[in-house]
C-alpha positions as CSV (number, residue, x, y, z in Angstrom):
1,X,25.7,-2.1,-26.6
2,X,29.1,-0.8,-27.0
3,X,31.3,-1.8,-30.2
4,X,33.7,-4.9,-29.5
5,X,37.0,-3.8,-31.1
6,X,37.5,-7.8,-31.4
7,X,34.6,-7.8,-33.8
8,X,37.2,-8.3,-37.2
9,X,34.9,-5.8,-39.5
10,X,35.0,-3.4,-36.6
11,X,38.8,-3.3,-36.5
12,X,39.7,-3.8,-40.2
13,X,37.4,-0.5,-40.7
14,X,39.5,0.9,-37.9
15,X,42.9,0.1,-39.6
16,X,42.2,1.2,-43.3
17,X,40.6,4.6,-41.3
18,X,43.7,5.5,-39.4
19,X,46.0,4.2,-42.9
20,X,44.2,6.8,-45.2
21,X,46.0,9.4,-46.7
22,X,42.9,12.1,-45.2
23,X,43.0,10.4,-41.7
24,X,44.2,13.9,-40.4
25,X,41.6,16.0,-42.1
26,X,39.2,13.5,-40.5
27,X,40.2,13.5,-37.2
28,X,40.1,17.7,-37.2
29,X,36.4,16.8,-38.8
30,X,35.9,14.9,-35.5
31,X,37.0,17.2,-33.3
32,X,35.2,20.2,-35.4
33,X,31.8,18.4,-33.9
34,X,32.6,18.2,-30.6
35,X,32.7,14.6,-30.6
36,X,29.4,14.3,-31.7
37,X,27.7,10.3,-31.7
38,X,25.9,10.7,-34.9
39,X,26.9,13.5,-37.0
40,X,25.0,14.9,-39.6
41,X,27.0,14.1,-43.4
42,X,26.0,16.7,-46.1
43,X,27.3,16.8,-49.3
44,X,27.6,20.0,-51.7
45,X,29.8,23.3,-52.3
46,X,29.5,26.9,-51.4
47,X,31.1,29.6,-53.7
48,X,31.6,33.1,-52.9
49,X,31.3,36.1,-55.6
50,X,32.3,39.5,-56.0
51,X,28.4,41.3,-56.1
52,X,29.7,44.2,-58.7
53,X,31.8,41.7,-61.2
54,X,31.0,38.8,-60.7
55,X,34.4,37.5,-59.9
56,X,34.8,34.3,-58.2
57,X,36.7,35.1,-54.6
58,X,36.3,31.6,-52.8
59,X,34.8,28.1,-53.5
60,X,34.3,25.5,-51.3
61,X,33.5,21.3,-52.0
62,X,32.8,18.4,-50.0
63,X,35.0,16.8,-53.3
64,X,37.7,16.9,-51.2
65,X,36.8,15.8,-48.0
66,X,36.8,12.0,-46.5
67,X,34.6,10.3,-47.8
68,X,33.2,13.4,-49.5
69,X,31.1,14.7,-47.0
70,X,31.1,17.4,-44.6
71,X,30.2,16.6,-41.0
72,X,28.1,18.5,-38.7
73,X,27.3,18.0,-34.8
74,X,23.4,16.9,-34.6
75,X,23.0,19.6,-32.4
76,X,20.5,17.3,-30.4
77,X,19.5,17.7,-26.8
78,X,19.4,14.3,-25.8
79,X,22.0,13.2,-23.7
80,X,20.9,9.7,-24.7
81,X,21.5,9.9,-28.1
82,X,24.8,12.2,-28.0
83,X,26.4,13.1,-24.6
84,X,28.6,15.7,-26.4
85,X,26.0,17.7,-28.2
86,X,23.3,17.4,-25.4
87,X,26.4,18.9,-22.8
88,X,26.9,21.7,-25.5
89,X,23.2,22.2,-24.9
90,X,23.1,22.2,-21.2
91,X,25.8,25.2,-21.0
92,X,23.9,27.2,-23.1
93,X,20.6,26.8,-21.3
94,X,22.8,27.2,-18.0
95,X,23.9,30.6,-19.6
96,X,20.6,31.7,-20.5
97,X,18.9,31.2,-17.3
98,X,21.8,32.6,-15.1
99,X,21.7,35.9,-17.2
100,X,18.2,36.2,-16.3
101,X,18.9,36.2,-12.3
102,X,22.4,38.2,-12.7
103,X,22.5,39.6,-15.8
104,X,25.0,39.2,-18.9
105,X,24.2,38.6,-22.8
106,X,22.1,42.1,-23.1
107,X,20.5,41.9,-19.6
108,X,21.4,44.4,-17.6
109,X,23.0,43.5,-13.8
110,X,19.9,45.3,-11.9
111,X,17.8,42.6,-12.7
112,X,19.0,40.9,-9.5
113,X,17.2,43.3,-7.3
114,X,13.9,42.2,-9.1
115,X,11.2,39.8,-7.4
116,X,12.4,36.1,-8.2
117,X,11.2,32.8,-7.0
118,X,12.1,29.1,-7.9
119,X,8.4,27.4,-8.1
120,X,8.1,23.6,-9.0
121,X,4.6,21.8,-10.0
122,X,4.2,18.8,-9.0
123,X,1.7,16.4,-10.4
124,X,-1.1,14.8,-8.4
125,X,-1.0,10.8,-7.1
126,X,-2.0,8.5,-9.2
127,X,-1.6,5.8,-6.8
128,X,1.1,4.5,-4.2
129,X,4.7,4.1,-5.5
130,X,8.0,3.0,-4.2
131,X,9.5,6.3,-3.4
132,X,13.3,6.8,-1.3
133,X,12.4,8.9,1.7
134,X,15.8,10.4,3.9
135,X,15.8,12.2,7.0
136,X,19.0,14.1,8.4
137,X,20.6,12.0,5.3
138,X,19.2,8.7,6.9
139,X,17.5,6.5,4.7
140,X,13.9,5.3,5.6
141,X,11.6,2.8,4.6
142,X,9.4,3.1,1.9
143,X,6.0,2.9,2.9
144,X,6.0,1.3,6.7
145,X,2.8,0.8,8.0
146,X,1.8,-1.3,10.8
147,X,-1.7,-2.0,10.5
148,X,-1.5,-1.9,6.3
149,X,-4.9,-1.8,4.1
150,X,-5.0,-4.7,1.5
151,X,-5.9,-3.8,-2.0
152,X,-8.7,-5.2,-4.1
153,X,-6.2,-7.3,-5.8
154,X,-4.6,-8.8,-2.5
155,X,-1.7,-7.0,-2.3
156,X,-0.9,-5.3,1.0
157,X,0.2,-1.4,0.6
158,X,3.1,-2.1,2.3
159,X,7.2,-1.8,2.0
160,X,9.7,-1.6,4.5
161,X,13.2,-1.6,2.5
162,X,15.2,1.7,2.4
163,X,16.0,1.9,-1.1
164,X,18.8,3.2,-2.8
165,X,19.2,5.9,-5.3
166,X,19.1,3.4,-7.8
167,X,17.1,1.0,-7.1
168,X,15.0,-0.6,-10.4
169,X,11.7,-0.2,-8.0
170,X,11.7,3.5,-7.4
171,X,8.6,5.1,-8.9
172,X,7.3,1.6,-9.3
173,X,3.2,0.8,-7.8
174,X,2.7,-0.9,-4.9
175,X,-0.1,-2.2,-6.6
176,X,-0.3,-2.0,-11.2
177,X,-3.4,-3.5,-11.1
178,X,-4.5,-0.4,-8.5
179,X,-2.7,2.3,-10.0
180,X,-4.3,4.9,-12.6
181,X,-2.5,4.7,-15.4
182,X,-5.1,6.5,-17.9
183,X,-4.9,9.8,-15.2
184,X,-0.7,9.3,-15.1
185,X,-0.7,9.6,-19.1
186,X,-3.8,12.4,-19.6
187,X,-1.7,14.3,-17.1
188,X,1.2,14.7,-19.0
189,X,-0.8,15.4,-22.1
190,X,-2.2,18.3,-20.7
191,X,0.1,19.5,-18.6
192,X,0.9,22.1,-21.3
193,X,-2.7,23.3,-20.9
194,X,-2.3,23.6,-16.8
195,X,0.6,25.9,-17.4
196,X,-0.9,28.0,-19.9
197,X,-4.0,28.3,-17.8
198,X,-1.7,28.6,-14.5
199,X,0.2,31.4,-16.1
200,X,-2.9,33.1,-17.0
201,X,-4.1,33.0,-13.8
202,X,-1.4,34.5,-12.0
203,X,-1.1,37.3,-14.1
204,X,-4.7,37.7,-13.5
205,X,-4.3,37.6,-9.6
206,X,-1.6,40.1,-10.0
207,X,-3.5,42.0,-11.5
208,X,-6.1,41.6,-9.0
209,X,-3.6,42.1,-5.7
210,X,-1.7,45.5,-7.4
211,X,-5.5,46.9,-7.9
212,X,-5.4,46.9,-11.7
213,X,-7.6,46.0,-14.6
214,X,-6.0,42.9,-16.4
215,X,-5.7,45.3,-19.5
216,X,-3.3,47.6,-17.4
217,X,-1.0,44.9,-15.9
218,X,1.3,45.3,-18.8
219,X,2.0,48.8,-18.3
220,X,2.8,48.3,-14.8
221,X,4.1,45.0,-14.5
222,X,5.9,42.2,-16.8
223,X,5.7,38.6,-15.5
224,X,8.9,36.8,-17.3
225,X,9.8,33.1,-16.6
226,X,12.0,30.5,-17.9
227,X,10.7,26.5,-16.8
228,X,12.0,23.0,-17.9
229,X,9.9,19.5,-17.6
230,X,11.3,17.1,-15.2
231,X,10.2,12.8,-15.4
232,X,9.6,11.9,-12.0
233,X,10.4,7.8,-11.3
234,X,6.4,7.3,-11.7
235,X,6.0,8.4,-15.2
236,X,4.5,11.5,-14.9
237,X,6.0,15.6,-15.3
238,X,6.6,18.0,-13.1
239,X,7.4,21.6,-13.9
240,X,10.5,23.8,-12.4
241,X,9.8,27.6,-13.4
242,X,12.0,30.5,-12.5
243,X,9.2,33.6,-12.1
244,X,10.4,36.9,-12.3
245,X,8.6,40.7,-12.0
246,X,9.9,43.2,-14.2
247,X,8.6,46.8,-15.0
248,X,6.6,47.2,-18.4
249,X,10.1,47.9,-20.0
250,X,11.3,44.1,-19.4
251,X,14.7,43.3,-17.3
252,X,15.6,46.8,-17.6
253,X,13.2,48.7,-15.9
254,X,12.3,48.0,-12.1
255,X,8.7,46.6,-11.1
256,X,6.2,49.0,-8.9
257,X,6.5,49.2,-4.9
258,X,3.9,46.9,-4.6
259,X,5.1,44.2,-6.5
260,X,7.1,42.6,-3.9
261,X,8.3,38.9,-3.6
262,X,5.4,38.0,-1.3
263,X,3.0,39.1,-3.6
264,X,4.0,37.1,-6.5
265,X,4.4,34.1,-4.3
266,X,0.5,34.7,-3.2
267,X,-0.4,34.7,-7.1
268,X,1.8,31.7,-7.5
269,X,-0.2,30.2,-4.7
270,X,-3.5,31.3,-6.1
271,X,-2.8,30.1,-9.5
272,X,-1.5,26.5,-8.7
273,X,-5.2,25.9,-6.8
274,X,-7.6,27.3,-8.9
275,X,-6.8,26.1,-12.7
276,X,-7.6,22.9,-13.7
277,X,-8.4,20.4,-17.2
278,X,-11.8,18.7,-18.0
279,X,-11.2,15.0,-19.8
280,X,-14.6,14.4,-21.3
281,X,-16.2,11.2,-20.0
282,X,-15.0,7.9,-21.6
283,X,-15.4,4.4,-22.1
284,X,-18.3,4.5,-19.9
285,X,-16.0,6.9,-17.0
286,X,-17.3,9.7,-15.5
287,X,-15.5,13.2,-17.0
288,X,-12.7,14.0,-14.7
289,X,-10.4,17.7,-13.8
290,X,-6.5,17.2,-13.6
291,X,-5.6,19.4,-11.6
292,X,-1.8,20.3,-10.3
293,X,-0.3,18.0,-7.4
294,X,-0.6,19.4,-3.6
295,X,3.0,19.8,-3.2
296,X,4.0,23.1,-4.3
297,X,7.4,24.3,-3.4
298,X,7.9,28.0,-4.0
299,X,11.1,29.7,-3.0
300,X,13.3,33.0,-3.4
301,X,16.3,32.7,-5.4
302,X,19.1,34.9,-3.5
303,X,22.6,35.6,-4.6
304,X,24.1,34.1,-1.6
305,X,21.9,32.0,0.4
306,X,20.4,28.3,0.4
307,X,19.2,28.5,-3.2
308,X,21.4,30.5,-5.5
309,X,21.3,31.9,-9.0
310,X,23.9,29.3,-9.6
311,X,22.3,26.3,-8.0
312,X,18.9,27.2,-9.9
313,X,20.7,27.7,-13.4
314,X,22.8,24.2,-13.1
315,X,19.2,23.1,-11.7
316,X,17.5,23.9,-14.5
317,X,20.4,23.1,-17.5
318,X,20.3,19.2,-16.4
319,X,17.1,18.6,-16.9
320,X,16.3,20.3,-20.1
321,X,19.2,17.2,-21.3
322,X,16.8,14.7,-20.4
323,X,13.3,13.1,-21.1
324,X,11.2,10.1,-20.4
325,X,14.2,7.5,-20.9
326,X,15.0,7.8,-17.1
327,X,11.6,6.6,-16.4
328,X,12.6,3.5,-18.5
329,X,11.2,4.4,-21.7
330,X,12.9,5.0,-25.1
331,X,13.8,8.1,-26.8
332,X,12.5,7.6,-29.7
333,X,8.9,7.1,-31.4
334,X,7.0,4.1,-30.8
335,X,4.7,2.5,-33.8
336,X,1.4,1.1,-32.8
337,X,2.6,-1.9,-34.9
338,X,6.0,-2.5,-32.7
339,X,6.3,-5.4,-30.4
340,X,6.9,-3.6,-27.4
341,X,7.8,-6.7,-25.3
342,X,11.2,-6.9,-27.7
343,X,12.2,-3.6,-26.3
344,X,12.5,-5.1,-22.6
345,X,10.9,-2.2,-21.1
346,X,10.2,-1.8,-17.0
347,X,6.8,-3.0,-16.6
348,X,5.6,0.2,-15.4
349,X,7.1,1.8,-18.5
350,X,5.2,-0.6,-20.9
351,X,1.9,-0.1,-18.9
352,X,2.0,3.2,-19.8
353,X,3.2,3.2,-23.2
354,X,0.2,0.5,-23.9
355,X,-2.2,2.9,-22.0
356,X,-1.1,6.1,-24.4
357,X,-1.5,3.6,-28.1
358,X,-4.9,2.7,-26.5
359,X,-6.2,5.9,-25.1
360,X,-4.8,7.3,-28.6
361,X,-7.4,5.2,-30.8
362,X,-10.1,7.1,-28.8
363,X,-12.2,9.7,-31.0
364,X,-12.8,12.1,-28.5
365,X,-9.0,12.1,-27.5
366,X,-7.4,12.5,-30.8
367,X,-6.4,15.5,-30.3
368,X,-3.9,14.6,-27.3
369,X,-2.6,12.8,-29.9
370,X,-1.6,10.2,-27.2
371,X,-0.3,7.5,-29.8
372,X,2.2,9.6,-31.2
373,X,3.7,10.7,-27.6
374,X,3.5,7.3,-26.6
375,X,7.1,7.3,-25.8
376,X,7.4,10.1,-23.6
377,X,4.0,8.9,-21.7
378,X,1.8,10.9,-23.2
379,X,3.9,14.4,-22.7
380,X,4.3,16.6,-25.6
381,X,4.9,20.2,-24.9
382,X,8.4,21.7,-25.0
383,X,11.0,20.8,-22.0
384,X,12.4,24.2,-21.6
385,X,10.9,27.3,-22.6
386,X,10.6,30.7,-21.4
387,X,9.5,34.1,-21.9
388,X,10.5,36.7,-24.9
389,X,12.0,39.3,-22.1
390,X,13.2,36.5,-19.9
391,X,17.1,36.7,-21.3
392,X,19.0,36.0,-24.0
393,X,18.1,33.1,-26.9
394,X,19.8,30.0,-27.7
395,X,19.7,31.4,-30.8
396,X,21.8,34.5,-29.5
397,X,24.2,31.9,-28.4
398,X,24.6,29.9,-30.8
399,X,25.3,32.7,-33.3
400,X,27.8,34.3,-30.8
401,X,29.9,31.0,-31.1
402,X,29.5,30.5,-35.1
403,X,31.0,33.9,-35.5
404,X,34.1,33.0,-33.3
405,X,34.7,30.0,-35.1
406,X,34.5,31.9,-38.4
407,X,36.8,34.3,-37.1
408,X,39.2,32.1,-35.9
409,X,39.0,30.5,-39.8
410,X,39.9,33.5,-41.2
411,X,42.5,33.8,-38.9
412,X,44.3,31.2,-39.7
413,X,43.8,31.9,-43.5
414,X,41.0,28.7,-43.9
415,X,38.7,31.5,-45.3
416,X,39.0,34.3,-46.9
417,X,38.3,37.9,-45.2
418,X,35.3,39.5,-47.5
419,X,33.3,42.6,-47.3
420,X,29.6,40.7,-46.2
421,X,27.9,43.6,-48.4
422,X,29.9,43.0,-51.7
423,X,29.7,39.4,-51.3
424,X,27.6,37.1,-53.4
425,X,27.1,33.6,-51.6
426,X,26.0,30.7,-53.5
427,X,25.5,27.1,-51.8
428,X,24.2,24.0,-52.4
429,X,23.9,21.3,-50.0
430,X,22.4,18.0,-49.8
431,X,22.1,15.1,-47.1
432,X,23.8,12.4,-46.9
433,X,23.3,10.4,-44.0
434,X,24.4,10.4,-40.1
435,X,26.5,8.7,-37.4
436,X,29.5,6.7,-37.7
437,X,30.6,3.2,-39.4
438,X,31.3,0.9,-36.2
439,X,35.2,1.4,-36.6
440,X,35.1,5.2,-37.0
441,X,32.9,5.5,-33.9
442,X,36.0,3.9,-31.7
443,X,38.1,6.5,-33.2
444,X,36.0,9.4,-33.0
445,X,35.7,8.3,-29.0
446,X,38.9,7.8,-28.2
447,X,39.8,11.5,-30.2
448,X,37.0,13.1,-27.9
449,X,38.4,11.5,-25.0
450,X,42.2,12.1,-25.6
451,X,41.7,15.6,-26.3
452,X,42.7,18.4,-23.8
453,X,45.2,15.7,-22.3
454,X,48.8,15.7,-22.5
């Protein structure tokens, strides 16, 4: 709930904020995080020394700052938690994906001519859901059907409203009582596995389709791909993967003749059928395989066409943002003590959450470690990943844009210019909390949101 300004602790911290003699150095602390919700505070010093005498050439305390702390963007990825730090995220991820179709940030521009499609996984059904069906950009209804069955639990399968795009009841069952939740939440905990085992397999069918020994494949052929996890409305993952052949060099070296775009979409193909994930048998059910979802859409990525490099990059950047709290979740970690009816979940949210705490006290499933992922429904690989020759880091990036900020510091005389190889560097640092006091979070907002305009 956002901050009332009426509230009278909220405004008087307000007041003595913008009255203090260091509002100014405060506010250029704001803006130094971006506008960051919850800043990280850290208190300490940094001194700088000459190496051969020993001279001190710089120090710098958090003495003098407000409230003598230093704050710091939380960096977070979230755009639940902090919009500001998770949009400084999604560029970056939008960067390192483009440079992978068009090259940029030490891949070279010849990488466009190389073998690329957009594939997404989709995850099987785990029972009939409210879904938003269009054609020609007319909406339909849900699930019309004239002669519907009814299920065991007297609910006819059955809807004929055309829902919006944000209607509450999209991704919601027809039927809970019908719907598998335990297959919904060992899905997403081994999703992981699938890919793993789905990469495997295409490099093995490549392998295969070029004539080669698996052993060989890397001196003829490099399979790089970048992917991010996106939350369907039902609760359960999908994957969107960017696949791309490169010669045994990486980006800069061309694949063989034979490695053609056709042939990685028939490994693709391949792949997404054969691999699969026992569950062992429980509570008195049979041992089941989770496999991938029969839609599989696989499609070339083209400089200019339907689905560009662009397209697929801002594609890509969004969801890495975003995790299980669009399903209706939270975004944080659930105890198997909390009153989960206090957090006024969706229903089908809270079904699932209870069916990963149970499912997590099982022996034989302790190693899903289901309790602990309760909050993002059992899921608990990364959300975006990809391979070492794919492109650049985040890393990469991020040290790119320290080093202009430290240049623009010296610039401007805030630090001194030193000689890195004569320089001794001694810091201490400690934390000392996060976030905002209710009063400097209205002014930290309204900075954010004033900045840039005239």
């Amino acid at each position: 709930m956002p901050t009332s300004i009426t509230n009278p602790h909220v405004l008087h911290g307000l007041i003595t904020r913008l009255n203090s003699d260091d509002f100014d150095r405060w506010a250029a602390q704001i803006h130094a995080t971006g506008g960051c919700r919850q800043p990280i505070h850290l208190r300490g010093k940094v001194e700088h020394y000459d190496a051969a005498t020993g001279a001190l050439l710089h120090r710098y305390s958090t003495n003098r700052e407000p409230d003598g702390v230093l704050r710091l963007p939380c960096k977070t990825r979230r755009a639940s938690r902090c919009p500001a730090c998770a949009e400084v995220y999604r560029a970056d991820t939008y960067q390192l994906i483009r440079a992978g179709l068009v090259g940029g940030k030490g891949v070279p521009e010849a990488v466009t001519s190389h073998p690329t499609l957009f594939v997404t996984l989709t995850a099987p059904s785990f029972g009939v859901v409210h879904s938003r069906k269009e054609r020609s950009g007319k909406a339909l209804p849900c699930h019309a059907r004239r002669d519907a069955e009814t299920c065991p639990h007297g609910r006819v399968l059955s809807c004929t409203a055309k829902h919006s795009p944000d209607d509450p009841r999209l991704g919601e069952p027809l039927c809970p009582d019908c719907y598998d939740y335990t297959g919904s939440v060992l899905f997403n905990a081994l999703a992981p596995t699938l890919w793993k085992r789905f990469a495997d397999s295409l490099r093995r069918h490549l392998a295969k389709l070029g004539g080669l020994a698996l052993k060989d494949l890397r001196n003829h052929v490099t399979v790089s791909f970048a992917k991010v996890a996106e939350y369907q409305r039902r609760g359960v993952v999908h994957f969107h993967a960017i696949i791309r052949l490169d010669g045994p060099g990486g980006p800069a070296v061309p694949p063989p003749a034979w490695a053609t775009a056709d042939v990685l979409a028939q490994a693709v193909r391949h792949a997404a059928h054969v691999v699969s994930a026992l569950v062992p048998a429980i509570e008195n059910a049979p041992a089941r395989l989770l496999k991938w979802g029969a839609q599989l859409d696989i499609r070339p990525i083209t400089m200019d066409g339907d689905l560009t490099e662009q397209a697929v990059a801002g594609y890509i950047a969004k969801y890495a943002t975003k995790a299980a709290e669009c399903v209706g979740t939270l975004d944080r970690r659930i105890n198997p003590l909390d009153n989960l009816d206090a957090f006024n979940l969706r229903d089908h949210a809270q079904r699932l959450v209870t069916q990963c705490l149970r499912l997590g006290a099982i022996d034989d499933l302790k190693e899903l470690r289901l309790a602990e992922w309760a909050h993002m429904l059992g899921f608990r690989g990364h959300f975006s990943t990809r391979s070492r020759r794919y492109s650049t880091t985040l890393g990469a990036l991020r040290a790119a844009r320290e080093d202009h900020v430290r240049d623009h510091e010296i610039a401007v005389g805030r630090l001194p210019l030193f000689d890195e190889d004569t320089v001794l560097v001694i810091s201490e640092w400690a934390y000392a909390g996060k976030g905002h006091s209710a009063g400097d979070a209205l002014l930290a907002e309204a900075l954010h949101n004033s900045r840039g305009r005239p």
